[in-house]
PDB file of the backbone (N, CA, C, O) and the ligand in Angstrom, with CONECT records:
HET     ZN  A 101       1
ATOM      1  N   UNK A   1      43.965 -31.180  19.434  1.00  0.00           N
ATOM      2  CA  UNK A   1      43.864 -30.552  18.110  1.00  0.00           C
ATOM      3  C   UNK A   1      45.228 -30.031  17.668  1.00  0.00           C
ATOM      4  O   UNK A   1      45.423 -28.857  17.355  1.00  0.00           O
ATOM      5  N   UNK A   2      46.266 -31.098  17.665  1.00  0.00           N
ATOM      6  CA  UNK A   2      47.652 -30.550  17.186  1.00  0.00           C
ATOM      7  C   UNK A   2      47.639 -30.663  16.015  1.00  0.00           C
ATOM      8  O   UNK A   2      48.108 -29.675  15.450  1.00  0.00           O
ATOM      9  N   UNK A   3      47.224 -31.636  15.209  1.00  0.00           N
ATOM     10  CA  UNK A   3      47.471 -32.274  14.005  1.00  0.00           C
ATOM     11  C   UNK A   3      47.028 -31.088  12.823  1.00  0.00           C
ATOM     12  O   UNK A   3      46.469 -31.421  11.778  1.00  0.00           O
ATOM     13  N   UNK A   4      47.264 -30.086  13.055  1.00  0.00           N
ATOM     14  CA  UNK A   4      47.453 -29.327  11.746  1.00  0.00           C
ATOM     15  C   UNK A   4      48.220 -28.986  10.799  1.00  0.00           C
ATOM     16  O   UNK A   4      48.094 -27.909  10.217  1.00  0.00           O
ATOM     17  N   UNK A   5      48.950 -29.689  10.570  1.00  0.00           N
ATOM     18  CA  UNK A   5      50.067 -29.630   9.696  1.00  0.00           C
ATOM     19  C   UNK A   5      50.234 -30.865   8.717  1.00  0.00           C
ATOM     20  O   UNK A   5      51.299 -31.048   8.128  1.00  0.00           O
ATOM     21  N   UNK A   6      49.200 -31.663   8.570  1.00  0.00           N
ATOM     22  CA  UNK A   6      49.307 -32.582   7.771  1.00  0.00           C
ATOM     23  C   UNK A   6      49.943 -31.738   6.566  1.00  0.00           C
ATOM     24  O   UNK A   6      49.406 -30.640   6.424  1.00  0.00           O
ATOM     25  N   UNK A   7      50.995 -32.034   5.658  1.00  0.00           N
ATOM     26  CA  UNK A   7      50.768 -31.628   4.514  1.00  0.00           C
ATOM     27  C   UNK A   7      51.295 -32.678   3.131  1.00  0.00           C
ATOM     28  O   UNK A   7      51.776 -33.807   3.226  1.00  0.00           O
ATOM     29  N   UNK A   8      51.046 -31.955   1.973  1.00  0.00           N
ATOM     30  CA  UNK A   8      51.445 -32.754   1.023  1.00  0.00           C
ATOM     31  C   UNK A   8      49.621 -33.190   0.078  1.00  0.00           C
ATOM     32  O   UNK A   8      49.403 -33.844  -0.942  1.00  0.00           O
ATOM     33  N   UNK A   9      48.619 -32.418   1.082  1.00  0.00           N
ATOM     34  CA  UNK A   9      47.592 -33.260   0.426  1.00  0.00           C
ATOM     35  C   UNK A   9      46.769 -32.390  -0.427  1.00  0.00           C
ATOM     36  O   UNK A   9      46.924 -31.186  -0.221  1.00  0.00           O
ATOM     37  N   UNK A  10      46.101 -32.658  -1.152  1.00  0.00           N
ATOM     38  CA  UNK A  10      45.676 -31.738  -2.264  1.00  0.00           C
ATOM     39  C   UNK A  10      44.370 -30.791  -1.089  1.00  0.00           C
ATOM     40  O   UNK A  10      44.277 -30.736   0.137  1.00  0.00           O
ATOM     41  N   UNK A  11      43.608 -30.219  -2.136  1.00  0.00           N
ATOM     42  CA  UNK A  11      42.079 -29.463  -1.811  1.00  0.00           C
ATOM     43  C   UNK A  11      41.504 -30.251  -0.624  1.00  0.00           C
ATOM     44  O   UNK A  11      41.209 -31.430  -0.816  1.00  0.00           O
ATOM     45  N   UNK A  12      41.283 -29.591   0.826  1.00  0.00           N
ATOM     46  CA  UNK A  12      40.608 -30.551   1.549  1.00  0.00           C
ATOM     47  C   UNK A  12      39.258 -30.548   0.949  1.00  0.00           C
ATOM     48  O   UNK A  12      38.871 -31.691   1.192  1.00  0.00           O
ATOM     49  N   UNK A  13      38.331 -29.960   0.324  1.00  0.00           N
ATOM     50  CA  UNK A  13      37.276 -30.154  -0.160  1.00  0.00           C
ATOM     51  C   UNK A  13      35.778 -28.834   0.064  1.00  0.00           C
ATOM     52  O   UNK A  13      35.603 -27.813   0.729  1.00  0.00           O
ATOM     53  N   UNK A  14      35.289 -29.335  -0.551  1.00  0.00           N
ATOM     54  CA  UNK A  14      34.064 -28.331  -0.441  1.00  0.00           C
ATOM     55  C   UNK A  14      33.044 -28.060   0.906  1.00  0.00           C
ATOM     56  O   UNK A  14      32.244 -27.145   1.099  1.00  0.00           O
ATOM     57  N   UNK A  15      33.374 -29.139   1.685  1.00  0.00           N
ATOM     58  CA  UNK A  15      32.795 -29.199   2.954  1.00  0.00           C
ATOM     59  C   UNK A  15      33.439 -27.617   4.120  1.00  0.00           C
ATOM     60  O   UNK A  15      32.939 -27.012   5.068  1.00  0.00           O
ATOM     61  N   UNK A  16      34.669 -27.511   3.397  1.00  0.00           N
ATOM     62  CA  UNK A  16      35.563 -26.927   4.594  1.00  0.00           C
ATOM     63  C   UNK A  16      34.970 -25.282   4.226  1.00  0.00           C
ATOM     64  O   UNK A  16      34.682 -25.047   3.052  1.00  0.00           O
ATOM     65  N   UNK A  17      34.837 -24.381   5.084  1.00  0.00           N
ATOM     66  CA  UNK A  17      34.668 -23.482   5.170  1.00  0.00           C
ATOM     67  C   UNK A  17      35.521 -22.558   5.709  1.00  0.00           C
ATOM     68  O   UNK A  17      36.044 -22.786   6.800  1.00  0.00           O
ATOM     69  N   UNK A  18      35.788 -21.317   4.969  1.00  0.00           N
ATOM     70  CA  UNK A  18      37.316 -20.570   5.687  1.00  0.00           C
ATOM     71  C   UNK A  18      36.510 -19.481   6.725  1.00  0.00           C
ATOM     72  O   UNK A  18      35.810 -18.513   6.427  1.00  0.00           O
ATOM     73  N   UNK A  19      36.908 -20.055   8.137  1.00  0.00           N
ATOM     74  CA  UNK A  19      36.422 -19.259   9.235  1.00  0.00           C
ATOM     75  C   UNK A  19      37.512 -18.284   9.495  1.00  0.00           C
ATOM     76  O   UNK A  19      37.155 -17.519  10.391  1.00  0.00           O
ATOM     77  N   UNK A  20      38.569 -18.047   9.106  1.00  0.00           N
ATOM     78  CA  UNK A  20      39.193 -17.168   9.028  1.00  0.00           C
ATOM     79  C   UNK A  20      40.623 -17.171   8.519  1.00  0.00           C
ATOM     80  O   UNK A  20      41.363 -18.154   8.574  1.00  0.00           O
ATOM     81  N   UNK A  21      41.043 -15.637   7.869  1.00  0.00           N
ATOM     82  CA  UNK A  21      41.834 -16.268   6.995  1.00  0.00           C
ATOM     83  C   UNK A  21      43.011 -14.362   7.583  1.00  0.00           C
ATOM     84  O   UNK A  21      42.529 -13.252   7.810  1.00  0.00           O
ATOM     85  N   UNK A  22      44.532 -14.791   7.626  1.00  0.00           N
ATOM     86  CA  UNK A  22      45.280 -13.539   8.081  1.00  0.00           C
ATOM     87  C   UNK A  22      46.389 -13.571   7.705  1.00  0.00           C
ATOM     88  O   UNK A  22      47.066 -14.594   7.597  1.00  0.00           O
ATOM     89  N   UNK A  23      46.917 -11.851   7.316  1.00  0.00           N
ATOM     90  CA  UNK A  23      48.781 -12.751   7.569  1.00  0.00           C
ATOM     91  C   UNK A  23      49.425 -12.594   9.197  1.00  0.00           C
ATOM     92  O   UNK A  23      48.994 -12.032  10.204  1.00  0.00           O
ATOM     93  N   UNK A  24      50.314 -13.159   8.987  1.00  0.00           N
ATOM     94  CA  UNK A  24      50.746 -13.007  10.476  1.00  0.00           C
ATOM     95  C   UNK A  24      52.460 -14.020  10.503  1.00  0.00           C
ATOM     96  O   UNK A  24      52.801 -14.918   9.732  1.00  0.00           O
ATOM     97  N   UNK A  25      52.983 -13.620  11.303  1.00  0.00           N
ATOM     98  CA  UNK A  25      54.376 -13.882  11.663  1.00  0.00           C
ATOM     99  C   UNK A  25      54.133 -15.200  13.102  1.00  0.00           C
ATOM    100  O   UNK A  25      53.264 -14.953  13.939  1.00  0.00           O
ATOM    101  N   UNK A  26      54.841 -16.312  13.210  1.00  0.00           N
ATOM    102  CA  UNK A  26      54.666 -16.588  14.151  1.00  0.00           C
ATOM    103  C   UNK A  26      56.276 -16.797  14.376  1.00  0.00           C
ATOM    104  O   UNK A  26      57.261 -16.746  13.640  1.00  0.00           O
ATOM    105  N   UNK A  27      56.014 -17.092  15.948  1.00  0.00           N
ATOM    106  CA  UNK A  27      57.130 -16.723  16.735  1.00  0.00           C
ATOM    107  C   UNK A  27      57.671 -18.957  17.005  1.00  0.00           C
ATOM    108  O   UNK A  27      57.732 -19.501  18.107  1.00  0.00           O
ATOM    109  N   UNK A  28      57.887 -19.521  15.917  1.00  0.00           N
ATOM    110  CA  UNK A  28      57.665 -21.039  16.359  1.00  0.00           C
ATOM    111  C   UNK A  28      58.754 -21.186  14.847  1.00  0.00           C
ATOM    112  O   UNK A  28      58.485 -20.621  13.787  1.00  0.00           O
ATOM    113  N   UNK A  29      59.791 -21.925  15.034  1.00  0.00           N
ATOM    114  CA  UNK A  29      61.373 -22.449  14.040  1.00  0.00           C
ATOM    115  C   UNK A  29      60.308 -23.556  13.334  1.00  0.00           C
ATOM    116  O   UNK A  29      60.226 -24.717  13.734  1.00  0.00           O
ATOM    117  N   UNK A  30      59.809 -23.216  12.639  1.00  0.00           N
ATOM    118  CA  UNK A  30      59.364 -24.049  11.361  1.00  0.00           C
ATOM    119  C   UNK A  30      58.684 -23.622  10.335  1.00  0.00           C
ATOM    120  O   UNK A  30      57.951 -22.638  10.233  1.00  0.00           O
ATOM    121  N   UNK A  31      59.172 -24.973   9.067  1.00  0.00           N
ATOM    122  CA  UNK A  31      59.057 -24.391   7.503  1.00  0.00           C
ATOM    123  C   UNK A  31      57.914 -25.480   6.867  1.00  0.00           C
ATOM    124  O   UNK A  31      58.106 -26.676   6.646  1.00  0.00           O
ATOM    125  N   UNK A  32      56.997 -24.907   6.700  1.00  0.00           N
ATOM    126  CA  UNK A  32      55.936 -25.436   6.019  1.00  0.00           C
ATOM    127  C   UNK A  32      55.776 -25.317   4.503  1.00  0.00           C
ATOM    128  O   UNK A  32      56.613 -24.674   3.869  1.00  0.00           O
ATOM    129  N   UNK A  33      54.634 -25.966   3.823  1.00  0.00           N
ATOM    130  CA  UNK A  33      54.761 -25.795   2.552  1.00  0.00           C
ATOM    131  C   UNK A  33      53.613 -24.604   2.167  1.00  0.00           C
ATOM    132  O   UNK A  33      52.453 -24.661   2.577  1.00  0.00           O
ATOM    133  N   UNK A  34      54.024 -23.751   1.492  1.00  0.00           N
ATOM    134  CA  UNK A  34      52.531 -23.278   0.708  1.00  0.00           C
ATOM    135  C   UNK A  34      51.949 -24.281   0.075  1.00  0.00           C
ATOM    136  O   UNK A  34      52.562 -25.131  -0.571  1.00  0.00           O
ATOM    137  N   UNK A  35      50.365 -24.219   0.273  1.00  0.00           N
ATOM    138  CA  UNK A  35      49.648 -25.203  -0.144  1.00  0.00           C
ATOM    139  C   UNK A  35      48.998 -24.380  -1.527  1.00  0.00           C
ATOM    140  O   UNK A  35      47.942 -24.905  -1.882  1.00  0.00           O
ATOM    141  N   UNK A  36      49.387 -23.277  -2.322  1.00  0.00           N
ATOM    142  CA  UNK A  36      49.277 -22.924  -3.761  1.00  0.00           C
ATOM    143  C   UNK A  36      50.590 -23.509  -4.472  1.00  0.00           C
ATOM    144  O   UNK A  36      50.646 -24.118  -5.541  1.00  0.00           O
ATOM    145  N   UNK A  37      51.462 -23.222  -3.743  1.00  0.00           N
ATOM    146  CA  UNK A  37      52.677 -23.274  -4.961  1.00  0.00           C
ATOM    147  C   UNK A  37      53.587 -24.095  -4.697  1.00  0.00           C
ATOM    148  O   UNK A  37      54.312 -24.405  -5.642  1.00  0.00           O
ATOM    149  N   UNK A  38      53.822 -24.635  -3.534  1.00  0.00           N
ATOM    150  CA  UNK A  38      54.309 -25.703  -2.303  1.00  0.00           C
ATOM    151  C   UNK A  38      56.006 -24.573  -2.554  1.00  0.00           C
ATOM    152  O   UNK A  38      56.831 -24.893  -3.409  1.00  0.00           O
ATOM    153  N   UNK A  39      56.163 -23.560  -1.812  1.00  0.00           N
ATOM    154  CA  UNK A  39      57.506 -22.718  -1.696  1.00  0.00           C
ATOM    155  C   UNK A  39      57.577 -23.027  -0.409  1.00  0.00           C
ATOM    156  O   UNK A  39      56.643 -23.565   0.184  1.00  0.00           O
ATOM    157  N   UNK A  40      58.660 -22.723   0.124  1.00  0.00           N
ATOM    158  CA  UNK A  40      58.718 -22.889   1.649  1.00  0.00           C
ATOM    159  C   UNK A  40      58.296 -21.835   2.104  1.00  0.00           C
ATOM    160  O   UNK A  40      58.326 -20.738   1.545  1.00  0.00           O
ATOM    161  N   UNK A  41      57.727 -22.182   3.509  1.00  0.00           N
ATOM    162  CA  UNK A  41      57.168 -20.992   4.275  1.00  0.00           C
ATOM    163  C   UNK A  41      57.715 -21.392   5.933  1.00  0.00           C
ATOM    164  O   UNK A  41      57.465 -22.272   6.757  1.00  0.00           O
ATOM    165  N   UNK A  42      58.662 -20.091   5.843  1.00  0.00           N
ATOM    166  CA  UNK A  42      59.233 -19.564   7.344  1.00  0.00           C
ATOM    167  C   UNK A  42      58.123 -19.121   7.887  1.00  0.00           C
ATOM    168  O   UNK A  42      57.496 -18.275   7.251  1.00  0.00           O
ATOM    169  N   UNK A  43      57.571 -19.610   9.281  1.00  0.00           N
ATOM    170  CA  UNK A  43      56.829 -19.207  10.207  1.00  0.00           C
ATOM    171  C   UNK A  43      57.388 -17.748  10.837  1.00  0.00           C
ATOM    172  O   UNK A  43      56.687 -16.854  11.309  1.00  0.00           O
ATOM    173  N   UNK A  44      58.392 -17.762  10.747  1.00  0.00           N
ATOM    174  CA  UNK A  44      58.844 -16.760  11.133  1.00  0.00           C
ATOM    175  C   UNK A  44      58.951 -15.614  10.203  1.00  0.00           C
ATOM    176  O   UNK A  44      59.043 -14.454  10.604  1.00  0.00           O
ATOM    177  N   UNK A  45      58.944 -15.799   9.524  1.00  0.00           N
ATOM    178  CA  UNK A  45      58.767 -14.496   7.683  1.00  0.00           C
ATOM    179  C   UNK A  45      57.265 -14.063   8.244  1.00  0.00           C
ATOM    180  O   UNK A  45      56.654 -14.409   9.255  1.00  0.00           O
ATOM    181  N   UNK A  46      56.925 -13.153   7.147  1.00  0.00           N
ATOM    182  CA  UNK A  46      55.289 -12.847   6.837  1.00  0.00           C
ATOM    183  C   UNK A  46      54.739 -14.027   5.918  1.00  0.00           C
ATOM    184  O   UNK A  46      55.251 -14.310   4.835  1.00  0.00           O
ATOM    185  N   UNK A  47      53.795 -14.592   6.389  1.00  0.00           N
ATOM    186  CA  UNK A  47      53.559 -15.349   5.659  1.00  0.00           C
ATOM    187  C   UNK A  47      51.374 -14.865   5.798  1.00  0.00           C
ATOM    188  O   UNK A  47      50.974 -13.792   6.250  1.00  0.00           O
ATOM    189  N   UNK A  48      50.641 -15.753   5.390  1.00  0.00           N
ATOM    190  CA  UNK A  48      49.407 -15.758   5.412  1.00  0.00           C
ATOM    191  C   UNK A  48      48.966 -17.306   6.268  1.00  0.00           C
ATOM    192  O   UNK A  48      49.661 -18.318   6.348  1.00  0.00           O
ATOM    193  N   UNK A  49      47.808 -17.107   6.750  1.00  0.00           N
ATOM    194  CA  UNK A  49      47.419 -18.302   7.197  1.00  0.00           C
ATOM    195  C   UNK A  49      45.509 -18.375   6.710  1.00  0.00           C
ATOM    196  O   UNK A  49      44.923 -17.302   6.566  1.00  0.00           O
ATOM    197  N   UNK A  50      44.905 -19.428   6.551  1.00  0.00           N
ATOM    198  CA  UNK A  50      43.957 -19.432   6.743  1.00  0.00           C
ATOM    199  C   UNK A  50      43.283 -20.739   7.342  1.00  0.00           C
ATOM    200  O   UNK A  50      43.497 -21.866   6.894  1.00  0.00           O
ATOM    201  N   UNK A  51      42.435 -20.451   8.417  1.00  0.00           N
ATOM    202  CA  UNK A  51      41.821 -21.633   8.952  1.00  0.00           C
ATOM    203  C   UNK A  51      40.314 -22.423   8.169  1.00  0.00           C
ATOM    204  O   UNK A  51      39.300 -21.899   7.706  1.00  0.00           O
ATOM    205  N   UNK A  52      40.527 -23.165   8.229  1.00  0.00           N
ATOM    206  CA  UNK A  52      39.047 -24.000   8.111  1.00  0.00           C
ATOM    207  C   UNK A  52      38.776 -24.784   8.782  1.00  0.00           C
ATOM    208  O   UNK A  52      39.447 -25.611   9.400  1.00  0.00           O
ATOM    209  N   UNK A  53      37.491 -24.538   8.701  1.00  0.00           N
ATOM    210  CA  UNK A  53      36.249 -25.088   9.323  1.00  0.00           C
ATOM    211  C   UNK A  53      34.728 -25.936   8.730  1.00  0.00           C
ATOM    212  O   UNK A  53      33.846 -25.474   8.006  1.00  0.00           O
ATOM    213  N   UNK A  54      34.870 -27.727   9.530  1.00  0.00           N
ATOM    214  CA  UNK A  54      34.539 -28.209   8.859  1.00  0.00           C
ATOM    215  C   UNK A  54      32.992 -28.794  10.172  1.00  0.00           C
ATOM    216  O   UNK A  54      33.055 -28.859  11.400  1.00  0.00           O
ATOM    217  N   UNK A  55      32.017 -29.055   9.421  1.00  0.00           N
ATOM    218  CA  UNK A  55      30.819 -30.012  10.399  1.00  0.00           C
ATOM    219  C   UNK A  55      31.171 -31.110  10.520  1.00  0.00           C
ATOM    220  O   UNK A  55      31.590 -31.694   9.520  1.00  0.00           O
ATOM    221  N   UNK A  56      31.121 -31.855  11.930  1.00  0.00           N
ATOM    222  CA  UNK A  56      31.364 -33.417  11.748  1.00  0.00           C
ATOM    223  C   UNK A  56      30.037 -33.821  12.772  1.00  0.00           C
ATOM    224  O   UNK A  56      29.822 -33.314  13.873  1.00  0.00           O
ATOM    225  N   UNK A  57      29.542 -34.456  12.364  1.00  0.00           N
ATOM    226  CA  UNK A  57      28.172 -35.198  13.198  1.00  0.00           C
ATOM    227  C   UNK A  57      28.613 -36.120  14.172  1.00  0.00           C
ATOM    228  O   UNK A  57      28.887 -37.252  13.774  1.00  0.00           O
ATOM    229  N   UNK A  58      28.701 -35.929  15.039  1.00  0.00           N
ATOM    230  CA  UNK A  58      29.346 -36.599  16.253  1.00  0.00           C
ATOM    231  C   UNK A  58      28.078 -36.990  17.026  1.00  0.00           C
ATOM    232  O   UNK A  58      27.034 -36.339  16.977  1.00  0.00           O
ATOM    233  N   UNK A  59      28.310 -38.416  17.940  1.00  0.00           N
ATOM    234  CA  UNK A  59      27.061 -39.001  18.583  1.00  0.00           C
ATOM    235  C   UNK A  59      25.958 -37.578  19.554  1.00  0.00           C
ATOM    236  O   UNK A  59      26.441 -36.930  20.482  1.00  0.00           O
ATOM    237  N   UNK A  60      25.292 -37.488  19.321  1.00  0.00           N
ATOM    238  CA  UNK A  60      24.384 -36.774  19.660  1.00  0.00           C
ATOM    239  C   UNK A  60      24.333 -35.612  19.925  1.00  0.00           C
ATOM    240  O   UNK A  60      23.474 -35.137  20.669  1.00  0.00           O
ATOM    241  N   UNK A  61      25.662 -34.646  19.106  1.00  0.00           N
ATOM    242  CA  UNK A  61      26.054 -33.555  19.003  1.00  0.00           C
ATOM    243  C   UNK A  61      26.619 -33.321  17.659  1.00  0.00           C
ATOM    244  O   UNK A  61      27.031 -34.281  17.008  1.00  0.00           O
ATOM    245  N   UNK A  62      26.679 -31.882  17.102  1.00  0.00           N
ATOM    246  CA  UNK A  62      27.137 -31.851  16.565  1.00  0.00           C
ATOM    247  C   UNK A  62      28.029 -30.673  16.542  1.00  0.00           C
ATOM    248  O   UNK A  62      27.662 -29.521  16.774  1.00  0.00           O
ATOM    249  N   UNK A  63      29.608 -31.164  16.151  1.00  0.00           N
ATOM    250  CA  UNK A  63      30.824 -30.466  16.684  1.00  0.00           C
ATOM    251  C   UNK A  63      31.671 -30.482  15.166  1.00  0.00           C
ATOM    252  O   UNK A  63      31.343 -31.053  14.127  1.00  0.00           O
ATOM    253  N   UNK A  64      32.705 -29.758  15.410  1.00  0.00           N
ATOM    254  CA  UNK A  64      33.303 -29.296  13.913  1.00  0.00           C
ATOM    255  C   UNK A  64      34.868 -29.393  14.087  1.00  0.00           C
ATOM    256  O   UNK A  64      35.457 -28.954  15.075  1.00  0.00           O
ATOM    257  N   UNK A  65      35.442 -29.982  13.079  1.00  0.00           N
ATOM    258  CA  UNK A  65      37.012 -29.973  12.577  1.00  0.00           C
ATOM    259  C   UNK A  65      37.568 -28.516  12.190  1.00  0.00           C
ATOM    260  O   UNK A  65      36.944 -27.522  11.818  1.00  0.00           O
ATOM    261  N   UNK A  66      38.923 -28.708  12.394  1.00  0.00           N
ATOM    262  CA  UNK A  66      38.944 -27.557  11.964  1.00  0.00           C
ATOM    263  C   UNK A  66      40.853 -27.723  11.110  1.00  0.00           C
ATOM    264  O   UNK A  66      41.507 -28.653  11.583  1.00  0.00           O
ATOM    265  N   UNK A  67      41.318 -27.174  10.385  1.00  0.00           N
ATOM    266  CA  UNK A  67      42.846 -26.941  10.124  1.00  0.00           C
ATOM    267  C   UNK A  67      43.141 -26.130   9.763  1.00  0.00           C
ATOM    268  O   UNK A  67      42.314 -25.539   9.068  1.00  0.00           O
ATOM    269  N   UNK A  68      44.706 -25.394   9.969  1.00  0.00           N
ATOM    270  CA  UNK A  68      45.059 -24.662   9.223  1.00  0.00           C
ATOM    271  C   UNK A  68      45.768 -25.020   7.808  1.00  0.00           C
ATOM    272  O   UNK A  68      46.105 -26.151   7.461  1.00  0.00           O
ATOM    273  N   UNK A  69      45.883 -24.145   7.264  1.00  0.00           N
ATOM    274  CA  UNK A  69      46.841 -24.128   5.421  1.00  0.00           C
ATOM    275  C   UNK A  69      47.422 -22.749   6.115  1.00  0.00           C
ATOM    276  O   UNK A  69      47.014 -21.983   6.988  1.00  0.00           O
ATOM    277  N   UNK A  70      48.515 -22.827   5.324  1.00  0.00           N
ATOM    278  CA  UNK A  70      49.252 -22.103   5.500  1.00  0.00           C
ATOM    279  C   UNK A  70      49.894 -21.546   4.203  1.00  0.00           C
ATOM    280  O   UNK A  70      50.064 -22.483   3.423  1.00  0.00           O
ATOM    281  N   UNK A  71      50.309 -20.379   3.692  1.00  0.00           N
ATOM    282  CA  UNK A  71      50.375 -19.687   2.401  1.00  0.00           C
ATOM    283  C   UNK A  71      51.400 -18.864   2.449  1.00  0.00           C
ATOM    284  O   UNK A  71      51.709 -18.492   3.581  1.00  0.00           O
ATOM    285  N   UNK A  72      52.203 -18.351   1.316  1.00  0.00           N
ATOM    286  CA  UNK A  72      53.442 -17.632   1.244  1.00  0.00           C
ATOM    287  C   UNK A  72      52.545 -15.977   1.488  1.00  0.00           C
ATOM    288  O   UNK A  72      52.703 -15.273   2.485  1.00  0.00           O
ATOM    289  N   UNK A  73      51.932 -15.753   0.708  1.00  0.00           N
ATOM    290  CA  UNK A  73      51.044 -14.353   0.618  1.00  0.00           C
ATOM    291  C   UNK A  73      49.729 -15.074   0.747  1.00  0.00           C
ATOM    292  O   UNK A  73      49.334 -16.227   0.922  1.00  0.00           O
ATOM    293  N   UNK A  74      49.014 -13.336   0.508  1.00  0.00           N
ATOM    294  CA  UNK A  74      47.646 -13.602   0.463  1.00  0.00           C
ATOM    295  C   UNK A  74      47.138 -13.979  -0.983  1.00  0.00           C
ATOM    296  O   UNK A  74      46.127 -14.624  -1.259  1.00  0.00           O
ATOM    297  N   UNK A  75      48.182 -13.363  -1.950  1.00  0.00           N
ATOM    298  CA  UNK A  75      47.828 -14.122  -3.406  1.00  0.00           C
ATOM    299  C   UNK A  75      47.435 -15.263  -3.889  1.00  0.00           C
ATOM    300  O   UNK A  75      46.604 -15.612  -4.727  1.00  0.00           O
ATOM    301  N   UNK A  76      48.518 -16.013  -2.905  1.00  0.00           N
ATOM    302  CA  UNK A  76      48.465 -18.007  -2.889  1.00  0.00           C
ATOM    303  C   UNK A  76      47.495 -18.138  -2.637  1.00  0.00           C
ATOM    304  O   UNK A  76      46.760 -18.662  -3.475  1.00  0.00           O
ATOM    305  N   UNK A  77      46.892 -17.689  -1.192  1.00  0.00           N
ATOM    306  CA  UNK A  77      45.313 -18.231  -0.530  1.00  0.00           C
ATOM    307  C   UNK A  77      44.641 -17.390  -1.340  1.00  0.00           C
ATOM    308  O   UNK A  77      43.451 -17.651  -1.163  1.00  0.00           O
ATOM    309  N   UNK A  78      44.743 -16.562  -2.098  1.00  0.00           N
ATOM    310  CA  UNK A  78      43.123 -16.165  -3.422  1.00  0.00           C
ATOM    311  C   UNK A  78      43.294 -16.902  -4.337  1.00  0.00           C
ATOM    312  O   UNK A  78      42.368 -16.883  -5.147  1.00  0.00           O
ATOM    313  N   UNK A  79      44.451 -17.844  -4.660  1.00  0.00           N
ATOM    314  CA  UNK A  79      44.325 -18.724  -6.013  1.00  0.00           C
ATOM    315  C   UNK A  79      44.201 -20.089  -5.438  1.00  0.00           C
ATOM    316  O   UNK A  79      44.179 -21.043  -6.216  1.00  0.00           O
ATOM    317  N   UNK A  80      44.128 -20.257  -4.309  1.00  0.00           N
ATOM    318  CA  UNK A  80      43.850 -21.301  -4.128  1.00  0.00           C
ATOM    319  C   UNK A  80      42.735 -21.599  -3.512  1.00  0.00           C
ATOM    320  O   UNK A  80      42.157 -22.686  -3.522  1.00  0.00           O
ATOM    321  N   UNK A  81      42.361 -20.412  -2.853  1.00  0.00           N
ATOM    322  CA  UNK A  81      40.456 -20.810  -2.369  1.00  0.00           C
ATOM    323  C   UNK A  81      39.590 -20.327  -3.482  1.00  0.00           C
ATOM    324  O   UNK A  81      38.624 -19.710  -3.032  1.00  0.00           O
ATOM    325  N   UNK A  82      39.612 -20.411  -5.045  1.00  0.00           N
ATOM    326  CA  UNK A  82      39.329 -20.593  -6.233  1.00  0.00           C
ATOM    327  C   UNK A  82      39.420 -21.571  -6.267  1.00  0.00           C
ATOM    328  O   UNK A  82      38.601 -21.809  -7.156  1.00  0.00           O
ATOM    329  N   UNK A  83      39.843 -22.593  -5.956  1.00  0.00           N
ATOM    330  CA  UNK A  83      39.845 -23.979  -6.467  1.00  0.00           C
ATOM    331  C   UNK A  83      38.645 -24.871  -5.575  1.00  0.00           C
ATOM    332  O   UNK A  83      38.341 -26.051  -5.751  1.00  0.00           O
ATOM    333  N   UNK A  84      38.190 -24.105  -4.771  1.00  0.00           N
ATOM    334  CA  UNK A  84      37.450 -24.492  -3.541  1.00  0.00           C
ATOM    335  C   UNK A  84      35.981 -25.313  -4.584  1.00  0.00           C
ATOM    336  O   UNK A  84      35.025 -25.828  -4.004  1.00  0.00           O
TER     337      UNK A  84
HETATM  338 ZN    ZN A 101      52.687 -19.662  -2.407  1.00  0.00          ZN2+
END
């Protein structure tokens, strides 16, 4: 489950559910995009994060996706989980 950082892609969609959403500093040399306003975002600044969480029906279980977005503030992630 590395692949969280796809970016560049619009609204993952209505399926995704925000299982949790924080700001927080991480301690890792990389610049992501805000996914409201696409500004750069230092992992290392204050930035916001929020995870989602998605159902996927898997053979005879059922198990769930999950990614992060990543946000300059918490402003970005309230104007952008409006678009949800
Ligand atoms: Zn932003």
């Amino acid at each position: 489950m590395s692949r969280t950082s796809r970016l560049g892609r619009s609204h993952p969609g209505p399926e995704w559910r925000v299982s949790h959403r924080a700001a927080r500093t991480d301690w890792t040399d990389t610049v992501e995009r805000c996914a409201a306003c696409h500004a750069r975002v230092d992992m290392r600044d204050d930035h916001y994060q929020m995870v989602l969480d998605r159902d996927v029906d898997g053979p005879g279980k059922l198990t769930f996706e999950r990614q992060r977005v990543v946000f300059c503030d918490e402003s970005c992630a309230d104007e952008w989980s409006q678009h949800v």
